[in-house]
C-alpha positions as CSV (number, residue, x, y, z in Angstrom):
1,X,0.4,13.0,13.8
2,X,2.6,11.7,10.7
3,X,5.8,13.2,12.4
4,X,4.9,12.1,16.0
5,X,4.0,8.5,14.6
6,X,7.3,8.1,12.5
7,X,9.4,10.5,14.4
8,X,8.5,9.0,17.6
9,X,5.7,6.1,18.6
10,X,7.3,3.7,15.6
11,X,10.9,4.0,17.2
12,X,9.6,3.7,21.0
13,X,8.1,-0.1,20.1
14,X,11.3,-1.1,18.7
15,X,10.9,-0.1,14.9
16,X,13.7,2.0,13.0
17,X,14.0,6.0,13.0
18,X,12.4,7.1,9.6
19,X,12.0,3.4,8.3
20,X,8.6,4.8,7.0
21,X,9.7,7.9,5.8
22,X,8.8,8.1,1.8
23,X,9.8,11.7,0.7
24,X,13.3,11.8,-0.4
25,X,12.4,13.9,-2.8
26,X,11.6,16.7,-0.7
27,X,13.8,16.2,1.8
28,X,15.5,13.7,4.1
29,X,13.2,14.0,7.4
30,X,10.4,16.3,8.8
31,X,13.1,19.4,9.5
32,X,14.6,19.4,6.3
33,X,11.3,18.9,4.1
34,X,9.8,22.3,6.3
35,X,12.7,23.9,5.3
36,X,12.5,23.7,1.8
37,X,8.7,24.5,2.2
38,X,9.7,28.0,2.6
39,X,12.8,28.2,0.8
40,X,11.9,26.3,-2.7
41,X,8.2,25.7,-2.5
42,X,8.5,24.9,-6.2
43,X,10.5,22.1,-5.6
44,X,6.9,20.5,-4.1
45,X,4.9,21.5,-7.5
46,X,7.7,19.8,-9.3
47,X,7.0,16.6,-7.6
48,X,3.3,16.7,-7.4
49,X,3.0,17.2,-10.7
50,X,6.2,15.6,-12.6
51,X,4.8,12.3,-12.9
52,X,1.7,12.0,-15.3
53,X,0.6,9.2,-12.7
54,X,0.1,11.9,-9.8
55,X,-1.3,15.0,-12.0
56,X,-4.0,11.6,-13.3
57,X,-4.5,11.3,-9.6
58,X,-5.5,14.9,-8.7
59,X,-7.6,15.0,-11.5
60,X,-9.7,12.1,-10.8
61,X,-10.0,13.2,-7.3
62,X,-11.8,16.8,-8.6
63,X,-13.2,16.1,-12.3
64,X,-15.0,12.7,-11.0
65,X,-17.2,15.4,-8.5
66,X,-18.0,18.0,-11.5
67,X,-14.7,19.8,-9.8
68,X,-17.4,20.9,-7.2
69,X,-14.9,20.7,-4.6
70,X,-12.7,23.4,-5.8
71,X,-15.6,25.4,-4.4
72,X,-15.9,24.9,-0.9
73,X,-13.2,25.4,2.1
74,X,-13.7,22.1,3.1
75,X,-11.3,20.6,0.1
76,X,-8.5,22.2,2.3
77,X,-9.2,19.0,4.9
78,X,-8.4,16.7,1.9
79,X,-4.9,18.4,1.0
80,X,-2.4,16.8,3.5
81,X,-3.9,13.7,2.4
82,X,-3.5,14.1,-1.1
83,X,-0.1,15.7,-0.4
84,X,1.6,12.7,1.2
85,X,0.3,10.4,-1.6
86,X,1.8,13.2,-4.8
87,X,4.7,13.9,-2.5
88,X,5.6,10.6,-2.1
89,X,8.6,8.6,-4.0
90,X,6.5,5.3,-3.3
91,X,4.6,4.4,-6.8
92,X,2.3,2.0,-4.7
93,X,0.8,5.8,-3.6
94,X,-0.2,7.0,-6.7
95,X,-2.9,4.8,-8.5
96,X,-5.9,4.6,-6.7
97,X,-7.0,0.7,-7.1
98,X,-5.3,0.7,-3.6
99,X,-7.6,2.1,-0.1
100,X,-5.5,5.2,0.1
101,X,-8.6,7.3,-1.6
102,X,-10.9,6.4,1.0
103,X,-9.6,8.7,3.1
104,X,-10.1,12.2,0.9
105,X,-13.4,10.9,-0.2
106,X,-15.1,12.1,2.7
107,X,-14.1,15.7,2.9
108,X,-14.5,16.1,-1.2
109,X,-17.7,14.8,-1.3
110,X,-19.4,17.0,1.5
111,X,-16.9,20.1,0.1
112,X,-19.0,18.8,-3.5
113,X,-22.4,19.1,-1.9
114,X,-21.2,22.8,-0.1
115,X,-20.6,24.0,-3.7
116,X,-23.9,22.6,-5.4
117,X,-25.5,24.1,-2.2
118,X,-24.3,27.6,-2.4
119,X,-24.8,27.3,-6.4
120,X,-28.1,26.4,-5.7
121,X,-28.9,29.1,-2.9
122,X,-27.3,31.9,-5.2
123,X,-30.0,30.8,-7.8
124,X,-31.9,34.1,-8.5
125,X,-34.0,36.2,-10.8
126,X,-34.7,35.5,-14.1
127,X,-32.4,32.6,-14.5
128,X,-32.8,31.1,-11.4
129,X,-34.9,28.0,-12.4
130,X,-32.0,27.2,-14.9
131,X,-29.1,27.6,-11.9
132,X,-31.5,25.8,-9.5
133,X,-31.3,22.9,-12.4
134,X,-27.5,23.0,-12.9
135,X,-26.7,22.9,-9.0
136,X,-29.7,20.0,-8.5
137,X,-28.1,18.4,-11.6
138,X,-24.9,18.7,-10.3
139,X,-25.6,17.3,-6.7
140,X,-27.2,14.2,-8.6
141,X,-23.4,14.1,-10.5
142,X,-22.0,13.7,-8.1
143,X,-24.7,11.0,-6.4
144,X,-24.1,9.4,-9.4
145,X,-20.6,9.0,-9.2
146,X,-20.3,7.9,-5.9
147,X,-23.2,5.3,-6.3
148,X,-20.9,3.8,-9.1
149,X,-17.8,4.2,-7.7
150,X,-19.4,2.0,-4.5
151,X,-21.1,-0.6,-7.1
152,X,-17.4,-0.8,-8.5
153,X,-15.7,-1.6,-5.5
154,X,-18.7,-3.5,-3.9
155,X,-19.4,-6.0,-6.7
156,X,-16.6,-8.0,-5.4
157,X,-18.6,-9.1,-2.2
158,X,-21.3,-10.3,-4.6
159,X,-19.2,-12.3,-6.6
160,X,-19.1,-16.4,-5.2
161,X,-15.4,-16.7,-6.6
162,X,-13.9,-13.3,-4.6
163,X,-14.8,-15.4,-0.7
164,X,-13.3,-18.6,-2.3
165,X,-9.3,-18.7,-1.6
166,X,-6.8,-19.3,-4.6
167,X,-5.2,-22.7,-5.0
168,X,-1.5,-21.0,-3.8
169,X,-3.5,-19.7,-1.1
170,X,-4.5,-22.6,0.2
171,X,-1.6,-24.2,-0.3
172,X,0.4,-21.7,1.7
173,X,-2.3,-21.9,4.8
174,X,-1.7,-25.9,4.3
175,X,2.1,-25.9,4.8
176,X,1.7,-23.4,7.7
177,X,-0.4,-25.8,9.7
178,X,2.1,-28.3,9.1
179,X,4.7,-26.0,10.8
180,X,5.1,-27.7,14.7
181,X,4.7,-25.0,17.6
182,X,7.5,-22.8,18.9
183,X,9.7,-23.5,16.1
184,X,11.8,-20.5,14.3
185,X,10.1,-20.3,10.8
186,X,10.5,-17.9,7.9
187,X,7.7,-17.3,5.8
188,X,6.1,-16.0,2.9
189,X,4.6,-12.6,3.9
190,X,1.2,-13.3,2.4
191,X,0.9,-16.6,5.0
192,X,3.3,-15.0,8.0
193,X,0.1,-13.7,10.1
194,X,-1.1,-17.3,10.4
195,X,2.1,-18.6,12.2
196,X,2.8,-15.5,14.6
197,X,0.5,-16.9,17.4
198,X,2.4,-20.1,18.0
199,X,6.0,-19.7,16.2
200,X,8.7,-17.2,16.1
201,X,8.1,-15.8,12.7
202,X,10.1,-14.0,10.5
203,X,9.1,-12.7,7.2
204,X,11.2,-14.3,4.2
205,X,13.1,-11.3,2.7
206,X,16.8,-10.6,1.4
207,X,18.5,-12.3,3.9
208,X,18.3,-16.4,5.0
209,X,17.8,-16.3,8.6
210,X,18.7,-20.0,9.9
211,X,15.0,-20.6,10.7
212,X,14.0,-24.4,11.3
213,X,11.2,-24.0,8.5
214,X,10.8,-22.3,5.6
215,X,7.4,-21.6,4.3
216,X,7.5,-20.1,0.3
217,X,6.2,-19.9,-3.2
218,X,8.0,-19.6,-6.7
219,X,4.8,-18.4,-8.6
220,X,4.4,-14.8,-8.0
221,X,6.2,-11.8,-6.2
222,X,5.6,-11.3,-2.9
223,X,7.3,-8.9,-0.4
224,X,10.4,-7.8,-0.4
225,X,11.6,-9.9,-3.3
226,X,10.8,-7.9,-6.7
227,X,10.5,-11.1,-9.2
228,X,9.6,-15.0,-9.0
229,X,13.3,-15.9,-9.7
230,X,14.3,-14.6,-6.9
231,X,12.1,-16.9,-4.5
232,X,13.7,-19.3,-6.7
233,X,17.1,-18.7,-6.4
234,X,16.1,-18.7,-2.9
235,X,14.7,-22.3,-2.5
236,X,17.6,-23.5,-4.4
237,X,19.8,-22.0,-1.8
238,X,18.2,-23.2,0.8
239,X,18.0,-26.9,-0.8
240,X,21.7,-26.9,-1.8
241,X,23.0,-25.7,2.5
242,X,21.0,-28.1,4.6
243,X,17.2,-27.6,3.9
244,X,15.2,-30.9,2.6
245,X,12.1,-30.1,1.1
246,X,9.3,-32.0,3.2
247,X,6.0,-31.2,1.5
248,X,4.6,-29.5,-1.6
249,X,1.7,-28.8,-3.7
250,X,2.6,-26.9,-7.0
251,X,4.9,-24.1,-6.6
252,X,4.2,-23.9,-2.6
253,X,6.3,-26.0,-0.1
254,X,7.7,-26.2,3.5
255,X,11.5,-26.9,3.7
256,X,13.1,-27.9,6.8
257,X,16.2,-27.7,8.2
258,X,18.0,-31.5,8.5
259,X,21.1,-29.9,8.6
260,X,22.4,-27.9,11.4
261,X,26.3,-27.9,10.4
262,X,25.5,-26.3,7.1
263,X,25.7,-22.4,7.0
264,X,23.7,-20.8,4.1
265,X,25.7,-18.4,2.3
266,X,24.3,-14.7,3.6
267,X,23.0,-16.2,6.6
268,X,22.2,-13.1,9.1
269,X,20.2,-13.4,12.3
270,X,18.0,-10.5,13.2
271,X,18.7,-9.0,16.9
272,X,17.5,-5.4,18.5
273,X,19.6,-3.6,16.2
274,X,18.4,-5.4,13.1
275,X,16.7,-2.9,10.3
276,X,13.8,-4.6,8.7
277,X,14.2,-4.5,4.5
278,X,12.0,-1.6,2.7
279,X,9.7,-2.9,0.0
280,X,11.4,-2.1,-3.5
281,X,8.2,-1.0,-5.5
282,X,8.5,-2.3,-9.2
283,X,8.7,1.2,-11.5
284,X,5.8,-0.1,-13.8
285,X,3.4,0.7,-10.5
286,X,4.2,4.7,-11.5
287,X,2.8,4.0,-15.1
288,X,-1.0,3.8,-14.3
289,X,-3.5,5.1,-12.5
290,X,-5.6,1.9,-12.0
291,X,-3.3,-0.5,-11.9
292,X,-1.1,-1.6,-8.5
């Protein structure tokens, strides 16, 4: 489904051939990376595990369920989805504070339970109160672990300052409503979704775009740029080629363009051909597991 998806269905509605392809790695599309399955299969082990980020990942995955899941046949279900995240050259795949464990969880946890079962099942003769106790002991493990791991990720919902938007958030939603209808606008990608129904959006990256509006924050990096000064340097370039800057609140504003003689240095207008810019993860993300 991977291959069809980015071999096929993204290019169909419009999107680039092997824009979303992440495994340089291993090879530079589907052909090439079965290839070298046969003919260097170490090559894979090498990524996998050459990064103490990814071998921190497949450990947490196992040792977290008493590495129960070793055990069971099921585990194989998990492994292409493990596989794409250690096989990957994107760091935002490797520490799990992002959803991408949510989708092994299932098949490890049932391939835990399997193993406890059989464990438990295989209990016999005269130690088979003390086995019955290790596989019932190691079924509540791995309850255990999964109640916590919920709790963890749950505690947010409970918590009156996660449903209450930041100040730059605001801000940003603020100087989108101020954006009139059917105009061309540019905008941060963390307030872009708001302004797709009514405006011809584009999402601020490497390139100015001529838009009417421009919709940004200094603060904090934000997709595609990789650092605040950036976004800066942006504004600036904006302010200094036609843009007047027509409301703001802190490091958020709305620029417009007064100006239509002025060119901005770089300017480049997206059409059918255009090739939207790849996210340029910061290498600290392939430092820890539970950071993103």
């Amino acid at each position: 489904m991977t291959a069809v998806t980015v071999g096929a269905l993204i290019p169909a509605m419009g999107g680039p051939r092997q824009y979303y392809w992440s495994y340089g790695e291993v090879g530079a599309d589907f052909a090439e990376l079965a290839h070298r399955a046969v003919t260097d299969p170490g090559a894979f082990l090498a990524v996998a595990f050459g990064t103490p980020v990814k071998a921190g990942l497949i450990l947490w995955l196992v040792a977290t369920l008493l590495f129960l899941p070793l055990g069971s046949a099921t585990t194989v279900c998990a492994l292409p989805l493990i596989a794409e995240r250690v096989l990957s050259d994107n760091p935002h795949h490797w520490p799990i504070i992002h959803h991408y464990d949510a989708f092994a969880w299932p098949f490890l946890l049932t391939a835990a339970v399997e193993t406890a079962a059989r464990i438990h099942r295989a209990a016999q003769g005269e130690g088979r109160a003390f086995r019955r106790r290790v596989a019932v002991g190691g079924v509540c493990a791995v309850g255990l672990n999964a109640v916590v791991a919920c709790c963890l990720g749950l505690a947010a919902l409970v918590n009156p300052h996660h449903w209450v938007p930041s100040a730059r958030g605001q801000a940003l939603a603020e100087a989108a409503e101020r954006v009139p209808d059917g105009a061309t606008v540019e905008a941060d990608n963390n307030v872009a979704v708001r302004l797709t129904a009514r405006t011809r959006t584009m999402i601020l990256d490497a390139s100015p775009r001529g838009a009417d509006y421009v919709v940004l924050q200094t603060a904090e990096t934000t997709f595609p740029f990789t650092s605040p000064a950036q976004l800066k340097q942006r504004q600036e370039l904006l302010l200094a080629n036609g843009y007047r800057r027509i409301w703001a609140i802190g490091d958020v504003a709305l620029l417009c363009r007064v100006d239509r003689t002025a060119v901005v240095p770089g300017t480049r207008v997206p059409g059918p051909d255009s090739t939207p810019v790849k996210d340029v993860p910061d290498p600290a993300l392939g430092r820890s597991l539970f950071t993103g």
